[in-house]
C-alpha positions as CSV (number, residue, x, y, z in Angstrom):
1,X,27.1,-12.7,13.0
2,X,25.8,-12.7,16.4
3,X,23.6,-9.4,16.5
4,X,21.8,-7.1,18.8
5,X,19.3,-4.7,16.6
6,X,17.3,-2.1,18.1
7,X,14.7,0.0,16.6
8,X,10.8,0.3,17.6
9,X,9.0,2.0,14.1
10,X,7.7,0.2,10.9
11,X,10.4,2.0,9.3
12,X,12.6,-0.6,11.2
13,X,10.9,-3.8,10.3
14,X,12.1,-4.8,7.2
15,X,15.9,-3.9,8.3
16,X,15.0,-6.4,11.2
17,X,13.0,-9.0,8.8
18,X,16.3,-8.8,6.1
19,X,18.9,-9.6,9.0
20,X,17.0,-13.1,10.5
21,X,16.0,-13.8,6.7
22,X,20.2,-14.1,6.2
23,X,21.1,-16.4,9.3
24,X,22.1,-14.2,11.5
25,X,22.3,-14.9,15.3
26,X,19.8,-11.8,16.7
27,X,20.9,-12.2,20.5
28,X,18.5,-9.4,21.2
29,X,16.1,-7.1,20.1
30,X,15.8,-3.6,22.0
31,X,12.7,-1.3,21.7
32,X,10.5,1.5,23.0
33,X,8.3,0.3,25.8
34,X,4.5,-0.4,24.7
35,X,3.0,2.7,24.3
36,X,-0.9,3.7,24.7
37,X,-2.3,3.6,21.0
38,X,-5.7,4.6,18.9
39,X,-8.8,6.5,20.2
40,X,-9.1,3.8,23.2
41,X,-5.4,4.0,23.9
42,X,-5.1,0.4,24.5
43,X,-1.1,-0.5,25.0
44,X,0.4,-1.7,22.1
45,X,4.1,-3.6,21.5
46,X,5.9,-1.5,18.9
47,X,5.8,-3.0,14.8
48,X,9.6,-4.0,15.7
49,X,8.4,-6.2,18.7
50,X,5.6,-7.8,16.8
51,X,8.3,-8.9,14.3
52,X,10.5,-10.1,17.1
53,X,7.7,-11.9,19.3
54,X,7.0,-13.9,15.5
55,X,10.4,-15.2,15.6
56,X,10.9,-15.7,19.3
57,X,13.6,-13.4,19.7
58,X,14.4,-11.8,23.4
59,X,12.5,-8.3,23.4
60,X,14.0,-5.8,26.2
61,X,12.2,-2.5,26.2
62,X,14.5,-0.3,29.0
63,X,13.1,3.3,29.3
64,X,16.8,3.9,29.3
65,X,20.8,2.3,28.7
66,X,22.6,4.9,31.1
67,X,22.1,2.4,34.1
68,X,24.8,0.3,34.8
69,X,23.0,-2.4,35.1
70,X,21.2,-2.4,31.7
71,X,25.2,-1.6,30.3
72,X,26.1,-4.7,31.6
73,X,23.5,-7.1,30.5
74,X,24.0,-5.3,26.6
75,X,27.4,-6.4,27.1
76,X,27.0,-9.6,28.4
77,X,25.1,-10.6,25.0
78,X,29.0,-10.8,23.5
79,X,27.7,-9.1,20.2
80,X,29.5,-9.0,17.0
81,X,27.2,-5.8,16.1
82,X,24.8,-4.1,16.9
83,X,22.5,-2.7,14.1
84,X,20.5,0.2,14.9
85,X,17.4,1.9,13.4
86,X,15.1,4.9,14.5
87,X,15.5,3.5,17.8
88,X,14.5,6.2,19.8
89,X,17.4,6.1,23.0
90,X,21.2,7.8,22.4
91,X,23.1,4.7,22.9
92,X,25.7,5.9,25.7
93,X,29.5,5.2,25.3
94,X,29.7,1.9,27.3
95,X,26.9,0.6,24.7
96,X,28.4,1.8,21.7
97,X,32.0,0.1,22.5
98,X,30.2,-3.5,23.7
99,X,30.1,-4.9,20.5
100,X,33.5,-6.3,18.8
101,X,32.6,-4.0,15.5
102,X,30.7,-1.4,17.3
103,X,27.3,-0.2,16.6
104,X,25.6,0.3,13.0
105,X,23.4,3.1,12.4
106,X,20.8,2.9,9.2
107,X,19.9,6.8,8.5
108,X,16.8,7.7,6.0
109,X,19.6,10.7,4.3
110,X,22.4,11.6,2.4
111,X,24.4,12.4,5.5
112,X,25.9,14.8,6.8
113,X,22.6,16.4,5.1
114,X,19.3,15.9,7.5
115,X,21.1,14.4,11.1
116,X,18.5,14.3,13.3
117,X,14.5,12.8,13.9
118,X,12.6,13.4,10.7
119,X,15.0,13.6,7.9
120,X,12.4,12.1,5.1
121,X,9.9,14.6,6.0
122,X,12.5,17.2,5.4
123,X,14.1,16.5,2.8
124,X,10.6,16.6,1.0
125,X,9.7,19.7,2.5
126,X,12.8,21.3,1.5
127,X,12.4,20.6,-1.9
128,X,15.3,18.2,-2.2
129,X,15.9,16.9,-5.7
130,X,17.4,13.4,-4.1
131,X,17.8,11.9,-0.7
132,X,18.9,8.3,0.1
133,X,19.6,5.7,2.8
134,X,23.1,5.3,5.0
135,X,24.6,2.5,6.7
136,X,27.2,4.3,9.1
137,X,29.1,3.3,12.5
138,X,27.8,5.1,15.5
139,X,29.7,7.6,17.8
140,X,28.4,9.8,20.3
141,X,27.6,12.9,18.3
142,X,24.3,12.9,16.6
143,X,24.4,11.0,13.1
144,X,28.3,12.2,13.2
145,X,29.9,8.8,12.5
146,X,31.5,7.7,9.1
147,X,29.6,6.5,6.4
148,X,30.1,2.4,5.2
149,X,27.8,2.3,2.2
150,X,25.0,4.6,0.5
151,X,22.2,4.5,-1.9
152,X,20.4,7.3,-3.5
153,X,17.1,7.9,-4.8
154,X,15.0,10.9,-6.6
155,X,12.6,12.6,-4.5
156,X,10.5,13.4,-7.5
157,X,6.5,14.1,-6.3
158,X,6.5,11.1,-3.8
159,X,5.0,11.7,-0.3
160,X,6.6,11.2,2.8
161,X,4.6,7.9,3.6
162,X,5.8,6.4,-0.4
163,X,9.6,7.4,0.4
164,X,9.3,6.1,3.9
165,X,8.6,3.2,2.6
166,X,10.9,3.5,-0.8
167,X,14.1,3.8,1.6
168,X,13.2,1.7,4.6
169,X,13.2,-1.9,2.1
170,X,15.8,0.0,0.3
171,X,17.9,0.6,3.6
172,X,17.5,-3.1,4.5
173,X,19.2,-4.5,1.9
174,X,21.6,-1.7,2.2
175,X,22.2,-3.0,5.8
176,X,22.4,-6.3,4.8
177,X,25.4,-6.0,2.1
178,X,27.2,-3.4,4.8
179,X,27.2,-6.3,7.7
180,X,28.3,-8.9,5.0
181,X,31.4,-6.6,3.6
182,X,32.2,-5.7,7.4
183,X,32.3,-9.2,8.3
184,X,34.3,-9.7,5.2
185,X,36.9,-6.9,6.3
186,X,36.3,-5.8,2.6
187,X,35.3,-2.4,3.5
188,X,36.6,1.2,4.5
189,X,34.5,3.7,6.1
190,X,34.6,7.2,4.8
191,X,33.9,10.6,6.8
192,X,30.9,12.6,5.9
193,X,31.7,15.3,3.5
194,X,30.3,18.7,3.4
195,X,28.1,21.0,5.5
196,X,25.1,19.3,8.1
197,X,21.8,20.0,7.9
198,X,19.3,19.0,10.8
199,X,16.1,17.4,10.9
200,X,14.1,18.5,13.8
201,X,11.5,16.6,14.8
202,X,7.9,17.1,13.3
203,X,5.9,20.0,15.0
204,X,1.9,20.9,15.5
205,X,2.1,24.4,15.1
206,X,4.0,23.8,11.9
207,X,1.6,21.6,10.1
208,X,-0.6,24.1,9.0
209,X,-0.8,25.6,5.4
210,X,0.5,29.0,4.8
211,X,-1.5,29.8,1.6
212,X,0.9,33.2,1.4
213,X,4.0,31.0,0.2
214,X,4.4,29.8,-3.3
215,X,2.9,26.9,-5.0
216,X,5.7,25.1,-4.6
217,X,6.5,25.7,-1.4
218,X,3.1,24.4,-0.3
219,X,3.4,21.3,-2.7
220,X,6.4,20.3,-0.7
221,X,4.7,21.1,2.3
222,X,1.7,18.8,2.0
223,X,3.7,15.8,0.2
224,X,6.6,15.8,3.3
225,X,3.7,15.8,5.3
226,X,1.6,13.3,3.9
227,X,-0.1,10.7,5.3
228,X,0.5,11.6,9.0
229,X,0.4,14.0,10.7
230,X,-0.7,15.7,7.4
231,X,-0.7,19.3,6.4
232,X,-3.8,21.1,7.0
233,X,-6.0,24.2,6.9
234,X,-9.4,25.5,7.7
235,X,-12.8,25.5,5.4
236,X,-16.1,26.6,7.0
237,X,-15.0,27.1,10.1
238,X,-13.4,23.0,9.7
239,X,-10.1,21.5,9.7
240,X,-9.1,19.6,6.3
241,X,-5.8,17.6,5.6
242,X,-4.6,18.1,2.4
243,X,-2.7,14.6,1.3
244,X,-1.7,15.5,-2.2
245,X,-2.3,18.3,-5.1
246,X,-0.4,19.7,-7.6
247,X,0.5,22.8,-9.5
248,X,-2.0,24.4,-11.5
249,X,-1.9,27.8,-13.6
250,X,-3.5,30.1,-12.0
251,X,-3.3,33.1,-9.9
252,X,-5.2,35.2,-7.0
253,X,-5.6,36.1,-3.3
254,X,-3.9,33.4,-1.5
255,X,-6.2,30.8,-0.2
256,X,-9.1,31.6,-2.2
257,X,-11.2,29.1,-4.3
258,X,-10.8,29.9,-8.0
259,X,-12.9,27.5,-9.7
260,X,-15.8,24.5,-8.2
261,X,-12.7,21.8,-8.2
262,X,-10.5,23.1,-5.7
263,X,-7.8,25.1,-7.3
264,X,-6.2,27.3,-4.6
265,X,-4.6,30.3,-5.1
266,X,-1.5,30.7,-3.5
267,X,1.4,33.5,-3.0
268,X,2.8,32.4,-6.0
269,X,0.8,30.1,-8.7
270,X,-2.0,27.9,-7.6
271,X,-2.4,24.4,-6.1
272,X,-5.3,21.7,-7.4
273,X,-6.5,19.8,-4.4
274,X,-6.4,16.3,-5.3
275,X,-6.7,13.5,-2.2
276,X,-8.3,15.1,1.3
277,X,-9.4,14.3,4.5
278,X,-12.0,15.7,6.7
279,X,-11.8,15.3,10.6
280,X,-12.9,12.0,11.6
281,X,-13.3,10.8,8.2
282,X,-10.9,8.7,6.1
283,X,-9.1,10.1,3.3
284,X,-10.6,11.0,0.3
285,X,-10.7,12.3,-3.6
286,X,-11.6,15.7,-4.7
287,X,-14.5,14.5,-6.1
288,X,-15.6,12.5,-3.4
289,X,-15.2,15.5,-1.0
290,X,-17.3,18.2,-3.0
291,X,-20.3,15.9,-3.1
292,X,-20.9,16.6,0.7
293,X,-18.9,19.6,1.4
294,X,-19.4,22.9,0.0
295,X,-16.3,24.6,-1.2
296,X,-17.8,27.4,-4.4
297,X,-15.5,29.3,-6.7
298,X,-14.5,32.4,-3.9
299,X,-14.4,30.3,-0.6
300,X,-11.0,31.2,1.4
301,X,-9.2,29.2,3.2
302,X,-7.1,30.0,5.7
């Protein structure tokens, strides 16, 4: 199929790697603009542009499609598809109805559960038992469109960086079997069924630990959280991540130290601190951490 695919995260790549691995024609690839990156903030192409560049595919980077002008040239690539993934631009009308299929969305949930800019995150942080991948058609509404094929996976105690990763090879292939039975005319897309959920997007002021909330509650926190931006709290007046812990039996004031190996009360139960991270340092076991930080049985956190 002759394809346009736009997406700009790593979450993207192996979507993008999975469709020129099968043959198909990718007539375009459309990303965010390079973006200032790192401490030095040196501009840097976007992980789907690397990918493209490797494979000598056209890379257009428009900071937006509601231009005429940028309609027209999307149209004039006389797509079949075009397969879309954590893009970052609404695709306007014109662009949706170019292609002879339309356009093909890959969504990191069980839709119409989580529309919206961070639905792995949220689906961890909610405490969801299972979440999955979608390959849907695109309309106008946000992640409204019906649903072409669908896989499932447990959330279990994985982080948001091992799901991330779980679904977006998992989506790829997903993609790739979607296109084949589209092209086929060997498939029926259904409308999403039951009540949406949204997934805003990621904020500061809502990274931080609330040591007041259950156990589990904070569990899910850190793990939708983890690796980046990363849940966090302060200890001696500094600001540590916590990357992963787990439930413990214990009980007492919320925040406070209950033993020398970082057990954490919390409103409900307790949480052992197991992999950290100290500002400007790079992540680290519990053990590693205690041997130049202080943290005694009685320490609160907060």
């Amino acid at each position: 199929m002759r394809l346009a695919f736009m997406g700009t995260p790593d979450f993207a790549v192996p979507t993008l790697g999975a469709l020129i691995a099968q043959g198909h024609d990718i007539a375009a690839v459309y990303t965010q603009p390079p973006r200032p990156k790192g401490r030095g903030l040196a501009t840097e192409i976007s992980p789907v542009a690397k990918l493209a560049q490797s494979n000598n595919i056209e890379i257009r980077d428009p900071v937006s499609l509601k231009g005429e002008s940028e309609q027209f040239a999307f149209a004039s690539l006389n797509l079949d598809a075009a397969v879309v993934v954590a893009y970052g631009l609404l695709l306007p009308k014109p662009i949706l109805d170019a292609p002879r299929l339309g356009c093909f969305n890959l969504h990191g949930s069980l839709l119409p559960r989580w529309r919206g800019a961070a639905p792995i995150q949220r689906a961890i942080m909610a405490g969801d038992a299972e979440t999955g991948v979608m390959a849907m058609r695109m309309e106008e509404g946000l992640d409204t469109g019906p649903v072409l094929m669908a896989e499932r996976v447990s959330v279990g105690r994985k982080t948001y960086g091992e799901l991330h990763d779980e679904l977006s090879h998992l989506g790829a292939d997903l993609m790739v079997r979607a296109l084949a039975a589209l092209d086929r005319g060997s498939i029926e897309v259904q409308p999403q069924q039951g009540e949406p959920t949204y997934a805003k997007k990621i904020l500061k002021e809502e990274t931080r630990i609330d040591w007041t909330k259950s156990a589990n509650e904070i569990d899910c926190h850190i793990r939708g959280l983890s690796p980046a931006p990363g849940a966090w709290t302060q200890a001696n007046g500094e600001r540590l991540k916590i990357l992963y812990a787990e439930p413990a039996k214990a009980s007492g004031t919320p925040g406070e130290m209950l033993d020398d190996k970082l057990t954490i009360a919390c409103g409900e139960g307790a949480l052992k601190l197991l992999r950290l991270q100290r500002a400007g340092k790079g992540p680290m076991s519990a053990e590693d951490l205690l041997r130049g930080f202080s943290l005694p049985r009685g320490t609160k956190l907060v």
